[in-house]
C-alpha positions as CSV (number, residue, x, y, z in Angstrom):
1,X,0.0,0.0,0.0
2,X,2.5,2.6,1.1
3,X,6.3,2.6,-0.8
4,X,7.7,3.9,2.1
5,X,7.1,1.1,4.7
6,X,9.9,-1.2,5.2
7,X,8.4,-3.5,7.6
8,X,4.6,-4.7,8.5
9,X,3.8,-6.3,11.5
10,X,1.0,-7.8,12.8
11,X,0.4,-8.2,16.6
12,X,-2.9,-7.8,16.2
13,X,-4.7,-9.6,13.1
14,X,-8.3,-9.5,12.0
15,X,-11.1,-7.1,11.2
16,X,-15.0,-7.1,11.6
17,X,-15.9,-4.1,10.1
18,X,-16.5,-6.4,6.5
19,X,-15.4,-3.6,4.0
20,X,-16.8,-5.4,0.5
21,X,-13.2,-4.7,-1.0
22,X,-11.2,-6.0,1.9
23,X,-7.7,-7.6,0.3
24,X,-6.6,-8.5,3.7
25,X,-9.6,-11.0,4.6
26,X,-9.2,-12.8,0.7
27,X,-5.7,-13.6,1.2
28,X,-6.7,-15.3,4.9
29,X,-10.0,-17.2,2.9
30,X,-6.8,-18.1,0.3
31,X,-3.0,-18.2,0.4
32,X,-3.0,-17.6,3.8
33,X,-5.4,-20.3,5.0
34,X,-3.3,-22.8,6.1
35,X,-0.5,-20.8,8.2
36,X,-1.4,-21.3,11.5
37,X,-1.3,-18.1,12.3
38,X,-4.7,-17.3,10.1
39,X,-5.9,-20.9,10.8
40,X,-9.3,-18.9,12.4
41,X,-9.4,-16.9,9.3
42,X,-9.9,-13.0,9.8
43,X,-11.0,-13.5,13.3
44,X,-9.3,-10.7,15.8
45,X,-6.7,-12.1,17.7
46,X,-3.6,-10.9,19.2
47,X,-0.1,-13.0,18.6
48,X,1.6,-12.3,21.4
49,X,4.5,-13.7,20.3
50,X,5.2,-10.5,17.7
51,X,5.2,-8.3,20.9
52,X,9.2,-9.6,21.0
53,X,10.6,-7.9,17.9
54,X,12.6,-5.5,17.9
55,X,13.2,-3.2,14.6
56,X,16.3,-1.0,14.1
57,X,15.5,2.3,11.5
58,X,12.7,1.1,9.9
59,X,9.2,2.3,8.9
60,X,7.0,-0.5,10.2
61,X,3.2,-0.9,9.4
62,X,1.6,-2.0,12.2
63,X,-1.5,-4.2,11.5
64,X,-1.6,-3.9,7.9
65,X,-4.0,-7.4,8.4
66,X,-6.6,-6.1,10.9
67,X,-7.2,-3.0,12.4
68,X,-6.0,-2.6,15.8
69,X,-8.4,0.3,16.9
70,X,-11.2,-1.4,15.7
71,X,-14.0,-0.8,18.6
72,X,-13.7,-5.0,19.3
73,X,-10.1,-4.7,20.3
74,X,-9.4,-4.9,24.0
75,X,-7.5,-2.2,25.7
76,X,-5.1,-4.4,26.5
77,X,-3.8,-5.6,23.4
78,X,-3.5,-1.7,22.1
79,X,-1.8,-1.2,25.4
80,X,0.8,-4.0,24.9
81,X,1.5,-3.0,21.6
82,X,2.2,0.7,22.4
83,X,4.7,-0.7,25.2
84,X,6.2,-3.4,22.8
85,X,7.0,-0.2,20.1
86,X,8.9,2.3,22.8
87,X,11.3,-0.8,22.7
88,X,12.0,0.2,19.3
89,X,13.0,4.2,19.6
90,X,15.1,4.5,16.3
91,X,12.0,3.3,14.1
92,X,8.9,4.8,13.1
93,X,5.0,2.8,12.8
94,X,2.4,3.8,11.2
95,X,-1.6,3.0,12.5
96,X,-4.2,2.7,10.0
97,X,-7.8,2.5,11.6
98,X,-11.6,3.0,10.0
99,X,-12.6,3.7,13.4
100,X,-9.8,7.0,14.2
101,X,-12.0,8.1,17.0
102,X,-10.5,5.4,19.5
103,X,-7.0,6.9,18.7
104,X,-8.8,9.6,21.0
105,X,-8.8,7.3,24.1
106,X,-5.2,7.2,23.9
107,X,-4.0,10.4,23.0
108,X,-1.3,10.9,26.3
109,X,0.3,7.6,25.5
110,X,1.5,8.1,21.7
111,X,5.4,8.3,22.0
112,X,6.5,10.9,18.5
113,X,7.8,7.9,16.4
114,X,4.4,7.2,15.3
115,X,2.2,8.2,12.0
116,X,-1.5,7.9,12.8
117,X,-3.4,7.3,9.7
118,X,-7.2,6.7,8.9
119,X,-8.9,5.5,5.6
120,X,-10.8,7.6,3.9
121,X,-12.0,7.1,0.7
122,X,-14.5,9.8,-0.1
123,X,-16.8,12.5,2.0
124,X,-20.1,10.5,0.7
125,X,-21.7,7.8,2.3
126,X,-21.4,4.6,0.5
127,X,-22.8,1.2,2.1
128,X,-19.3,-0.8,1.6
129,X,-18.3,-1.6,5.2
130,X,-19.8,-1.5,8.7
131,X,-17.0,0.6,9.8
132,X,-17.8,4.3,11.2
133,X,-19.2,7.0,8.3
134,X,-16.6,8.6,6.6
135,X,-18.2,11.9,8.4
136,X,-17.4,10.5,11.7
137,X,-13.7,9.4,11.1
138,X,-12.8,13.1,9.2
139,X,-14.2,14.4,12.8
140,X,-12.1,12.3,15.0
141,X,-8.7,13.3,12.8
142,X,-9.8,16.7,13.0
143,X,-10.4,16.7,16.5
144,X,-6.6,14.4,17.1
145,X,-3.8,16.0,18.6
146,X,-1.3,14.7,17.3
147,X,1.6,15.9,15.0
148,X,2.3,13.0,12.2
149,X,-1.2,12.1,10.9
150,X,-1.9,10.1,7.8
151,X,-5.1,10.4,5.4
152,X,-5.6,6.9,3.1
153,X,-7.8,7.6,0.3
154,X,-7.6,4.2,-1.1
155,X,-9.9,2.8,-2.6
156,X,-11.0,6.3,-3.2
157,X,-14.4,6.8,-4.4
158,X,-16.7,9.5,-6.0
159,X,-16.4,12.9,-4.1
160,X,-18.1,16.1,-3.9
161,X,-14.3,17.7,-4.9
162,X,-14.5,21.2,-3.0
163,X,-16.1,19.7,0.0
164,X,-13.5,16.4,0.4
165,X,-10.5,19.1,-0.5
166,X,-11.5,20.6,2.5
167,X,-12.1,17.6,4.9
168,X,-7.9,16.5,4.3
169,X,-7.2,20.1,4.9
170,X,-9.1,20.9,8.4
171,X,-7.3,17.3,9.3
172,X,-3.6,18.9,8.9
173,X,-2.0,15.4,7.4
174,X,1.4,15.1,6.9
175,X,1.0,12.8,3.9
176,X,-2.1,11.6,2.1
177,X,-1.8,8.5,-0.1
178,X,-4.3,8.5,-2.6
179,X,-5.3,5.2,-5.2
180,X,-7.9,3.0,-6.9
181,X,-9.3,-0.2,-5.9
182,X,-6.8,-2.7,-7.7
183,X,-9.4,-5.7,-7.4
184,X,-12.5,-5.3,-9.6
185,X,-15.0,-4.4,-6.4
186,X,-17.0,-2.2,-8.8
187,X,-16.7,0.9,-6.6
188,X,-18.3,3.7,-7.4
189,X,-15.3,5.4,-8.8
190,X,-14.4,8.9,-9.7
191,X,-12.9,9.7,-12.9
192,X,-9.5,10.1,-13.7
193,X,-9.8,13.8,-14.4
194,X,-11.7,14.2,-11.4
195,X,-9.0,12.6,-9.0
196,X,-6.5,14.3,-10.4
197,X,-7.5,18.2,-9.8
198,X,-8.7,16.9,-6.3
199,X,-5.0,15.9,-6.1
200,X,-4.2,19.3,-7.5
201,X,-6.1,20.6,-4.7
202,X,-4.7,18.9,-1.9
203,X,-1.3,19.4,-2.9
204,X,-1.9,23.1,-2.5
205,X,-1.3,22.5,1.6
206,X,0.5,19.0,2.3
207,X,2.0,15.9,0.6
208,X,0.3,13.6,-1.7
209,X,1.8,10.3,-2.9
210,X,-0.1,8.2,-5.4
211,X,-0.2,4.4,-5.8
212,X,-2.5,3.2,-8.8
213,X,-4.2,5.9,-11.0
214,X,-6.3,5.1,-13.8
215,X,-9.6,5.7,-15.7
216,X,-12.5,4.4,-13.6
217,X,-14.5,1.8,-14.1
218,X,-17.2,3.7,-15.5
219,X,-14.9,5.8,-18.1
């Protein structure tokens, strides 16, 4: 997802907010099935075993194959992994959550090596995933204090473009990755043209990197 990361690691795996276009869930239904670490599929669990590792200069995704502030996550196993990354001061980890308003609950505890990212993928509502509105997680970034936050607008989907420009700039991101769905989940896509001067937009006030761009799917 993100060219930067080095590293991903999973202390915490599964999700139950059932996006439609979840990648992560397919590959434990597939390739994945018979590791025993997915051997309950994408049913939340914590490995405590990953709490041991140590990373030296690296950008680490944590959870790239759940989401760890999911409201079904204990907070114990957010609390362990917090402890389990100030053993690794030299790196940096980026969160990704659909549900950012937890990150609230745990504001004082953030050491500054982390990036705190939430997906976003348009400022409509769209009935893909039983995660919080896209409404509710731009208010919980906006409200965030925190200094290295991270918009995902992938899959990104059609957008009211002055509007969304505006949501990613009141939530003062460092970065904001933006691509298409790259598995066929017939999305209700913008067009190319489109994404591109809401990119134009955006890069007016912070960083943008891009993963795949194309025509949509309805071009």
């Amino acid at each position: 997802m993100f060219n930067v990361i080095d590293k991903t690691w999973n202390p915490v795996i599964g999700c139950l907010h059932n996006c439609t276009y979840c990648w992560a869930r397919r590959l434990t239904e597939t390739r994945l099935k018979d590791m025993e670490k997915y051997r309950d599929g994408f049913r939340p669990k914590l490995c405590d075993y990953e709490l041991d590792k140590r990373f030296h200069r690296k950008f680490v995704f944590v959870s790239d194959m759940g989401d760890l502030f999911g409201d079904w996550v204990p907070s114990e196993w957010i609390l362990k992994v917090l402890r389990a990354i100030r053993n690794s001061p030299s790196s940096y980890f980026l969160f990704l959550t659909k549900n950012p308003g937890k990150y609230l609950k745990y504001a004082k505890l953030y050491p500054e090596n982390l990036v705190l990212g939430a997906t976003i993928e348009t400022n409509r509502h769209y009935p893909v995933s039983k995660a919080p509105t896209t409404a509710e997680r731009y208010k919980a970034m906006v409200e965030l204090p925190y200094r290295n936050k991270l918009v995902s607008i992938e899959p990104i989907m059609d957008f009211d473009l002055d509007i969304f420009a505006q949501w990613i700039k009141d939530i003062k991101p460092t970065i904001v990755h933006v691509g298409y769905d790259n598995y066929n989940n017939g999305l209700p896509e913008p067009s190319l043209a489109k994404t591109k001067q809401f990119i134009g937009k955006v890069e007016t006030f912070t960083r943008v990197r891009t993963k795949t761009l194309r025509e949509s799917k309805e071009d």
